[in-house]
VEXZATI-105012 format. One record per residue (C-alpha): x, y, z; residue in one letter. Coordinates in steps of 0.2 Angstrom, whole numbers. Each point is the difference from the previous one (the first is absolute). Layout:
<node><east>X</east><north>Y</north><up>Z</up><r>a</r></node>
...
This chain:
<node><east>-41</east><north>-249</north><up>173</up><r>x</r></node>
<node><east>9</east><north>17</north><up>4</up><r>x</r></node>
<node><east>19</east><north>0</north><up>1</up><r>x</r></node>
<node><east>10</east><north>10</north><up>14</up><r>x</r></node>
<node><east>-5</east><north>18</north><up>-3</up><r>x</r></node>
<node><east>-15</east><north>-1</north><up>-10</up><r>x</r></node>
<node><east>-17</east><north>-2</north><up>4</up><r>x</r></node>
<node><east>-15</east><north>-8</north><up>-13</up><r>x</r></node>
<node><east>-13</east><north>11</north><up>-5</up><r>x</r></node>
<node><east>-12</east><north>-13</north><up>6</up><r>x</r></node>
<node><east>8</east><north>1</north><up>17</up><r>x</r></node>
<node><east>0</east><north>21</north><up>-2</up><r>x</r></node>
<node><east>-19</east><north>-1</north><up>-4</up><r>x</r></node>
<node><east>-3</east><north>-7</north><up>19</up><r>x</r></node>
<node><east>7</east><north>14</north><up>8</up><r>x</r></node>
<node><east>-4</east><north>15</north><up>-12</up><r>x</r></node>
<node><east>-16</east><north>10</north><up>9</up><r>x</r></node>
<node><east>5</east><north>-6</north><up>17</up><r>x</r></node>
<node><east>9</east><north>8</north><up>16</up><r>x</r></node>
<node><east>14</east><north>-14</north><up>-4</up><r>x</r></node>
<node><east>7</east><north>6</north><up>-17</up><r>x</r></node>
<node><east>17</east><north>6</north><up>-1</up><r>x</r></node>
<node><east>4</east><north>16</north><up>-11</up><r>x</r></node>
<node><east>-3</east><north>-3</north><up>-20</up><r>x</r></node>
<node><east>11</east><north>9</north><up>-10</up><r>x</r></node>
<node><east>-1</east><north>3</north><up>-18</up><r>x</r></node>
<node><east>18</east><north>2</north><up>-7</up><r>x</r></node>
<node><east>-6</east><north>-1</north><up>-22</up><r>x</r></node>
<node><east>9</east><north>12</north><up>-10</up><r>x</r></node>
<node><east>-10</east><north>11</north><up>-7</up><r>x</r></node>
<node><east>0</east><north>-8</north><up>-19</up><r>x</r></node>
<node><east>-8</east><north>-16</north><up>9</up><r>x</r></node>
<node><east>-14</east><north>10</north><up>14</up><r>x</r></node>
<node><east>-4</east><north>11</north><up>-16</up><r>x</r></node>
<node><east>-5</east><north>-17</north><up>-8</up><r>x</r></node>
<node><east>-13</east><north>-6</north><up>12</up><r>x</r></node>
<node><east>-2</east><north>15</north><up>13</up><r>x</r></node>
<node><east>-8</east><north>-9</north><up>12</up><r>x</r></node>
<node><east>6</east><north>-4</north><up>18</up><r>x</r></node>
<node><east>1</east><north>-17</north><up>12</up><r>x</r></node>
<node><east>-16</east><north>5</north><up>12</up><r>x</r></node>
<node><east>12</east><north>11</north><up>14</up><r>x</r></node>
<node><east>15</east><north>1</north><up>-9</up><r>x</r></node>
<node><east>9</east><north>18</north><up>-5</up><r>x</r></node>
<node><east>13</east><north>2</north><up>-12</up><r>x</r></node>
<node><east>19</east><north>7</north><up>4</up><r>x</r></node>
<node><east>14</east><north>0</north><up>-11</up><r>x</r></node>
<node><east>14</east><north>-14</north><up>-3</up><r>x</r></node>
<node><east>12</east><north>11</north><up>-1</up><r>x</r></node>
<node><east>3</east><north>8</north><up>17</up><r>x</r></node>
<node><east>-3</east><north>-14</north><up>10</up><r>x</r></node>
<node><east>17</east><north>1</north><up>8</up><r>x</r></node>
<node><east>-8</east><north>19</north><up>8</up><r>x</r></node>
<node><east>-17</east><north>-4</north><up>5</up><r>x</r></node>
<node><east>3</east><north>-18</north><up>6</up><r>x</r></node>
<node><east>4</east><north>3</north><up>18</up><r>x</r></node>
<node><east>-20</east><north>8</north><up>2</up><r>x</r></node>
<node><east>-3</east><north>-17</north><up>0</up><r>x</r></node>
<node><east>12</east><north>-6</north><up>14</up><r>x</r></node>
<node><east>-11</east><north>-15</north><up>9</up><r>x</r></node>
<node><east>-16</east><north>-1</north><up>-9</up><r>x</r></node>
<node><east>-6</east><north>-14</north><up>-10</up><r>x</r></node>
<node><east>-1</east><north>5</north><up>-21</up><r>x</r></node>
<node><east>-4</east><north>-8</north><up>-15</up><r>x</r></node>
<node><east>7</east><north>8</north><up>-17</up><r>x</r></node>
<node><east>-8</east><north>-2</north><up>-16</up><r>x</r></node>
<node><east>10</east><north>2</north><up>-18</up><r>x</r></node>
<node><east>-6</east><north>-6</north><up>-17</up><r>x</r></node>
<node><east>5</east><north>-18</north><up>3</up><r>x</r></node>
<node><east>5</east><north>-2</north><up>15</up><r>x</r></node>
<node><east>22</east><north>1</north><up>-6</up><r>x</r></node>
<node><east>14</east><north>13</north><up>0</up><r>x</r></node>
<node><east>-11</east><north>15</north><up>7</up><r>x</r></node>
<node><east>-11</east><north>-6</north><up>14</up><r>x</r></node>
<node><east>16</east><north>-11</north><up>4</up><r>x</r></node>
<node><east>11</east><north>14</north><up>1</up><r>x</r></node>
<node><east>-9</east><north>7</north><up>10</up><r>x</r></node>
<node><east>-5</east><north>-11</north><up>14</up><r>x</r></node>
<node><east>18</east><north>-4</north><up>2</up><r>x</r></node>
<node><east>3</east><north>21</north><up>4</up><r>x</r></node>
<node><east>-15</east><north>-2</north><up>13</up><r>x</r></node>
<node><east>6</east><north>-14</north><up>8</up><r>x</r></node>
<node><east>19</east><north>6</north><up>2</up><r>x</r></node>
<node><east>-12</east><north>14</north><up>6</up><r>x</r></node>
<node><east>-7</east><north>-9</north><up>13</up><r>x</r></node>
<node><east>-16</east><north>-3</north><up>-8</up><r>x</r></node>
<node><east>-5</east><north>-18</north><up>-1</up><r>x</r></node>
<node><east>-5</east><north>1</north><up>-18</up><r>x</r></node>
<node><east>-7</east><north>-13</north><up>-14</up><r>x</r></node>
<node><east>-5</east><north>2</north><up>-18</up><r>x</r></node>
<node><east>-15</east><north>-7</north><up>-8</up><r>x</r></node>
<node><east>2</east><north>-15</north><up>-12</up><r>x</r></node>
<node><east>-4</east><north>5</north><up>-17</up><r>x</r></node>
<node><east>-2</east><north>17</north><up>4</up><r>x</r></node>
<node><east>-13</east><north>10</north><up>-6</up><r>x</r></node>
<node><east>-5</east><north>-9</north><up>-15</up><r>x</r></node>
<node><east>-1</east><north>-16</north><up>10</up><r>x</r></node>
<node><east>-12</east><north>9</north><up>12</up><r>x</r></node>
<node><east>-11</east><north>5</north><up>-17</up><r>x</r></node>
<node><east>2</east><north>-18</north><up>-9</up><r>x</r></node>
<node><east>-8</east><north>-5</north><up>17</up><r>x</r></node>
<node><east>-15</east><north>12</north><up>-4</up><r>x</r></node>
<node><east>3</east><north>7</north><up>20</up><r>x</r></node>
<node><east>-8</east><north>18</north><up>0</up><r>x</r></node>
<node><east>10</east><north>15</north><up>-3</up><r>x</r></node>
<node><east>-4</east><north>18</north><up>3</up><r>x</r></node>
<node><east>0</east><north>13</north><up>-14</up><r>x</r></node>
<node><east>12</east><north>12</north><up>4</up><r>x</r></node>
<node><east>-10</east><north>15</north><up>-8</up><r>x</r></node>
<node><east>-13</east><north>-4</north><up>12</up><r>x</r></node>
<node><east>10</east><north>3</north><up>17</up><r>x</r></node>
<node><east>2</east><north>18</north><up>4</up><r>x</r></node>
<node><east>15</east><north>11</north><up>-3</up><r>x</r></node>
<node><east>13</east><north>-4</north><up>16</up><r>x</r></node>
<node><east>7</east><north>15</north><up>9</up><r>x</r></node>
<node><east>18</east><north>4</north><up>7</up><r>x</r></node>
<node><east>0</east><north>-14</north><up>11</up><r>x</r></node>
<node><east>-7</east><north>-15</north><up>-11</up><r>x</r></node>
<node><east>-16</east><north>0</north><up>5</up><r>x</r></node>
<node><east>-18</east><north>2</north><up>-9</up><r>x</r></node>
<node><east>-12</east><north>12</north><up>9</up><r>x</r></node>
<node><east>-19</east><north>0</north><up>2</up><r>x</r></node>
<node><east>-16</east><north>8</north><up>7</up><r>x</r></node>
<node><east>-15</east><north>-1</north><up>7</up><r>x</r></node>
<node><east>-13</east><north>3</north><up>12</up><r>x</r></node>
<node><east>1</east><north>-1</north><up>20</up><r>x</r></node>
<node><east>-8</east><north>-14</north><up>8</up><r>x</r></node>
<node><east>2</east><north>-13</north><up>-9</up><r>x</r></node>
<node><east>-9</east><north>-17</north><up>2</up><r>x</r></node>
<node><east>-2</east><north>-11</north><up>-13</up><r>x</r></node>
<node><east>7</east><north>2</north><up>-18</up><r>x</r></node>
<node><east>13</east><north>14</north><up>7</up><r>x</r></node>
<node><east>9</east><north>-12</north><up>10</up><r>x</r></node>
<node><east>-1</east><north>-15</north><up>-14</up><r>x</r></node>
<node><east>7</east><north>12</north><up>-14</up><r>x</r></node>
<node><east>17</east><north>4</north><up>11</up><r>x</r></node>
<node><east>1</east><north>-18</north><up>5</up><r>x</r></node>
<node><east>0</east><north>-6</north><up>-17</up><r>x</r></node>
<node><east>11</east><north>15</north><up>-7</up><r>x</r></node>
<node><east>13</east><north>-4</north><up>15</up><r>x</r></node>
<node><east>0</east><north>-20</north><up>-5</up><r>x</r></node>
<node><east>-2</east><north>0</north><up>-18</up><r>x</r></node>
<node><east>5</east><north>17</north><up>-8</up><r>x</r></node>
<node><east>11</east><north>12</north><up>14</up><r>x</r></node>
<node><east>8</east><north>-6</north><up>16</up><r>x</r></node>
<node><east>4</east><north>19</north><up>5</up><r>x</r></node>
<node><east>-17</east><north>6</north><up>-6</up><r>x</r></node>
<node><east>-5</east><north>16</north><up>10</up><r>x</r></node>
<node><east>-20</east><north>3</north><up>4</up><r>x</r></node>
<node><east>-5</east><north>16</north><up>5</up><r>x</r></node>
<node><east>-16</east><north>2</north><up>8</up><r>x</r></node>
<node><east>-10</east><north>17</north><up>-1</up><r>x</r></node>
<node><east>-16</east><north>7</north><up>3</up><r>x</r></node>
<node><east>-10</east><north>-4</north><up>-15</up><r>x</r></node>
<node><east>-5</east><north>17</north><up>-7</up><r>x</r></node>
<node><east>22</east><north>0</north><up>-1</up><r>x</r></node>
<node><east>5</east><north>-17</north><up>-11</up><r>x</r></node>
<node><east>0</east><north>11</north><up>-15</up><r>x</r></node>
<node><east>10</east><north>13</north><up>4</up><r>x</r></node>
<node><east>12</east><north>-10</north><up>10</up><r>x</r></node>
<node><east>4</east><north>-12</north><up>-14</up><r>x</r></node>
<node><east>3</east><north>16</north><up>-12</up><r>x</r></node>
<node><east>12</east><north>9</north><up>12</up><r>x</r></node>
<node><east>9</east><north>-14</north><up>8</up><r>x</r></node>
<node><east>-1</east><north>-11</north><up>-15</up><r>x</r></node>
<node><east>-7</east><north>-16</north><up>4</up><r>x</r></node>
<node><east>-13</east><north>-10</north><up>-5</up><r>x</r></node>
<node><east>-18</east><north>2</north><up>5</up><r>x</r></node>
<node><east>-9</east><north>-15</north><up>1</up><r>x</r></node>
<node><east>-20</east><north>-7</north><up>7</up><r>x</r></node>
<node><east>-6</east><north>16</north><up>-2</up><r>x</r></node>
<node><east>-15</east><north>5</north><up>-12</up><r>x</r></node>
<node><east>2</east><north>11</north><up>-12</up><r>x</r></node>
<node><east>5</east><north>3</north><up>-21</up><r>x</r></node>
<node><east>17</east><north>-5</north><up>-6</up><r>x</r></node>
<node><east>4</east><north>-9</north><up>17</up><r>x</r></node>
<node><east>11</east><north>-16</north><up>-6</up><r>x</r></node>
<node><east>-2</east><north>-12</north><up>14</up><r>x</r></node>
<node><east>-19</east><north>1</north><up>7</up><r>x</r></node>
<node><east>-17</east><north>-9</north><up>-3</up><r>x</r></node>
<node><east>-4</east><north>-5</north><up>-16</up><r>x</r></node>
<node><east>-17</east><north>-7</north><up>0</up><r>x</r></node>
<node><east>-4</east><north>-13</north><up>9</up><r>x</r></node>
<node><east>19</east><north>-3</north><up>4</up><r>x</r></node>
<node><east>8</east><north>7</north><up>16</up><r>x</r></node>
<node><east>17</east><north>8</north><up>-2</up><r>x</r></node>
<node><east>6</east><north>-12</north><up>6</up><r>x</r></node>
<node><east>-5</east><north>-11</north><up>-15</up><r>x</r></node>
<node><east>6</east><north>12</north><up>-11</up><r>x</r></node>
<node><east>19</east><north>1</north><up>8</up><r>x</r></node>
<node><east>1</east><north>-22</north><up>-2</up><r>x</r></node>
<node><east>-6</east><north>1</north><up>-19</up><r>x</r></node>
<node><east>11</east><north>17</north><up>-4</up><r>x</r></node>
<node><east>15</east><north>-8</north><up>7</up><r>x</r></node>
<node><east>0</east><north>-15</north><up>-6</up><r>x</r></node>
<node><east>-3</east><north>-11</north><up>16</up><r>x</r></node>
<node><east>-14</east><north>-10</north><up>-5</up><r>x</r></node>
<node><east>4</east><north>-14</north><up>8</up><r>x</r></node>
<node><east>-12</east><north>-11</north><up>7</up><r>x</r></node>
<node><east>3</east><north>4</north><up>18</up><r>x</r></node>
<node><east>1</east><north>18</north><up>-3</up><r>x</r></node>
<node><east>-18</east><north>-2</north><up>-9</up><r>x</r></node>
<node><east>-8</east><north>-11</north><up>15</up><r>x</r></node>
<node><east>5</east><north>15</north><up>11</up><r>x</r></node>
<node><east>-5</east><north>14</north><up>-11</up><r>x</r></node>
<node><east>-19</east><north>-8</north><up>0</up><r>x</r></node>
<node><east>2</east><north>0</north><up>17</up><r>x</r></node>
<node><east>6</east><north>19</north><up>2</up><r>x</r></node>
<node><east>-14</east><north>4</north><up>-12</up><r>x</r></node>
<node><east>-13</east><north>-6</north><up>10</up><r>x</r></node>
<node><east>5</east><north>8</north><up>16</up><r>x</r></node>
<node><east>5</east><north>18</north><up>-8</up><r>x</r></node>
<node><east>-17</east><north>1</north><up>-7</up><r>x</r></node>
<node><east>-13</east><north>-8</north><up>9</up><r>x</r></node>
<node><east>-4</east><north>-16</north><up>-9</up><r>x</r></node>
<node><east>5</east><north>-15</north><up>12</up><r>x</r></node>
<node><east>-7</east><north>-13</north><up>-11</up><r>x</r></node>
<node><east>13</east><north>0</north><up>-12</up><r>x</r></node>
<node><east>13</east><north>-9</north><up>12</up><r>x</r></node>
<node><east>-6</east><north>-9</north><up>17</up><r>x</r></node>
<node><east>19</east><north>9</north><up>7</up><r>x</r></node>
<node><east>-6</east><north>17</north><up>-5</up><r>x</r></node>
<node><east>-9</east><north>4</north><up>16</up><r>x</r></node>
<node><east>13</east><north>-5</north><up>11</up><r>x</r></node>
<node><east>13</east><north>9</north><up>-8</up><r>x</r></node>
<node><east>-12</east><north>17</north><up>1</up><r>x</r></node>
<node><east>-2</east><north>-3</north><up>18</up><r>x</r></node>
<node><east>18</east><north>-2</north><up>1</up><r>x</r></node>
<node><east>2</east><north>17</north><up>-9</up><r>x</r></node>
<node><east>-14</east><north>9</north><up>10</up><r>x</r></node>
<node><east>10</east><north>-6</north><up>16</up><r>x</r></node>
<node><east>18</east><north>6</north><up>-3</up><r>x</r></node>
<node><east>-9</east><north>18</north><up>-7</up><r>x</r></node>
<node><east>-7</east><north>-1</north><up>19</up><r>x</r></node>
<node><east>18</east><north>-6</north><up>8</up><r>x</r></node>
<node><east>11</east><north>14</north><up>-9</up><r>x</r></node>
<node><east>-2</east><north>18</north><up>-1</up><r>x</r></node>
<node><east>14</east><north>1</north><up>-10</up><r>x</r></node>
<node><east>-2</east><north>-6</north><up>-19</up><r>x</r></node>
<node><east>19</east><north>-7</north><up>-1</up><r>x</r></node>
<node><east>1</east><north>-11</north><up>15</up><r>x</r></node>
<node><east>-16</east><north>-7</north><up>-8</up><r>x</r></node>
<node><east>7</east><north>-2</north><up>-15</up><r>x</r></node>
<node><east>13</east><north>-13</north><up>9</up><r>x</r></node>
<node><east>-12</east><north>-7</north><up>9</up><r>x</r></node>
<node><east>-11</east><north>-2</north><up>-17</up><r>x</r></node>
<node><east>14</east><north>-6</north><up>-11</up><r>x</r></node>
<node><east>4</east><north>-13</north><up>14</up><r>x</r></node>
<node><east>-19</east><north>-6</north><up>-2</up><r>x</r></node>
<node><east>0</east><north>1</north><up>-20</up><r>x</r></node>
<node><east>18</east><north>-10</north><up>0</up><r>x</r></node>
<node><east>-13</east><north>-15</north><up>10</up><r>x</r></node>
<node><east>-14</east><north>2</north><up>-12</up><r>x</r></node>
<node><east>11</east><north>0</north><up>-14</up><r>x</r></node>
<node><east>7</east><north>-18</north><up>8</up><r>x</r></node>
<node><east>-15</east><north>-4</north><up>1</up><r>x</r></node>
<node><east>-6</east><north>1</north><up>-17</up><r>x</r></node>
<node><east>17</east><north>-8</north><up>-5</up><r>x</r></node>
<node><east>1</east><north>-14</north><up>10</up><r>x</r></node>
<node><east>-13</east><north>-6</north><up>12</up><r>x</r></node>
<node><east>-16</east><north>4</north><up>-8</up><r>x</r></node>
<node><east>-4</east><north>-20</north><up>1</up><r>x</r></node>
<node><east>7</east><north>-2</north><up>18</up><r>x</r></node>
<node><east>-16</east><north>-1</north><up>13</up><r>x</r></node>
<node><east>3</east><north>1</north><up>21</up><r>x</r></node>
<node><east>8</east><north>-18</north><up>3</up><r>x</r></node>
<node><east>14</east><north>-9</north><up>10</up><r>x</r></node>
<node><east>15</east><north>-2</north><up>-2</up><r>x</r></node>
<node><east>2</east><north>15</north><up>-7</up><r>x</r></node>
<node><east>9</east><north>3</north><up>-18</up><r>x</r></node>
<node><east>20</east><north>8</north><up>0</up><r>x</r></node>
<node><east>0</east><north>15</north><up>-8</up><r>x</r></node>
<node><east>9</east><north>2</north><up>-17</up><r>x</r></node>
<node><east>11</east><north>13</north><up>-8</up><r>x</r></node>
């Protein structure tokens, strides 16, 4: 069980990719990140050492802050937060209790370079349906919170993401990173590359994968969720709005996939868990 301050990396695994989980925040030194470089799905990294400065951004939210093991740093550093405001805990065992655990962490070589304001950028074409509003859901509950998605007109993505810096993704063409790879959907390609092959994440990217292109056989939930798609690209002219609508619909299917897949139409109905 957790003491005061501290949440278990079981109890962390609930709410990482939900609309619930607080702020994760990596505070390693460098010495232990360059070790393992991989980062708690969601997490970013800031350092130790100026807490006392940066902690009253926090002022009111909810975070989690990760060290090595869970001791001095990440300790430390919750106690600035909180005399911040923040209502801050640290995770049991840290990092390497998250790891021991074989919980899936993201390669930090694979997210995008942040820019001024902490944040990873990416690109891709306008009118999104299906795989471009899965690929933001999952960057924004998995990899980036404060990920940006620009949407331009196709003949664009390119030269967008070389002037602006950002990452293009779901688009054909050589040496783009994050696209189709034979039979897989970007989307399959963004779960393996980060790591996040859970077995939620790979219920749902069958499912994506059957909608994005056109085989509804492989999952009985891929037709509804392309109908779903088709109809909030009909409800929005704006591809942003639909993205929040979208994530909202990927954050139930994800649920989905995690928790209820066994659950059939009955009465009383089940309470819902973390």
């Amino acid at each position: 069980m957790s003491s005061i301050n501290t949440i278990s990396p079981d109890k962390l695994a609930r709410l990482v990719g939900t609309p619930g989980c607080p702020i994760l925040m990596d505070v390693r030194t460098d010495e232990d990140f360059a070790a393992d470089p991989r980062l708690i799905p969601g997490s970013f990294r800031r350092s130790w050492s100026d807490a006392s400065d940066w902690a009253p951004d926090f002022t009111g939210r909810p975070v989690v802050v990760i060290c090595q093991k869970g001791l001095k740093l990440s300790q430390g550093v919750a106690a600035w937060l909180r005399h911040a405001g923040a209502l801050a805990e640290t995770l049991e065992g840290g990092a390497l209790a998250w790891s021991t655990a074989k919980l899936p962490m993201v390669p930090a070589d694979k997210i995008p370079p942040h820019d001024k304001r902490g944040r990873s950028l990416w690109v891709t074409r306008s009118r999104p349906k299906v795989d471009r509003i899965a690929c933001p859901w999952l960057i924004r509950r998995f990899v980036d919170p404060a990920a940006v998605f620009l949407f331009v007109s196709p003949s664009e993505v390119r030269e967008v993401a070389l002037r602006f810096g950002a990452a293009p993704f779901d688009i054909e063409g050589e040496g783009v990173f994050w696209s189709h790879r034979g039979a897989l959907c970007t989307f399959d390609v963004m779960v393996d590359e980060f790591g996040l092959g859970t077995e939620p994440l790979l219920r749902l990217a069958t499912i994506v994968r059957g909608a994005d292109t056109a085989q509804p056989e492989l999952a009985p939930e891929a037709a509804g969720l392309l109908a779903a798609s088709l109809g909030l690209s009909r409800m929005y002219a704006d591809d942003l709005p639909q993205l929040e609508a979208g994530i909202a619909l990927y954050d139930a299917f994800y649920r989905w996939c995690r928790d209820a897949t066994d659950e059939t139409h009955h009465w009383p109905v089940r309470k819902p868990r973390d």
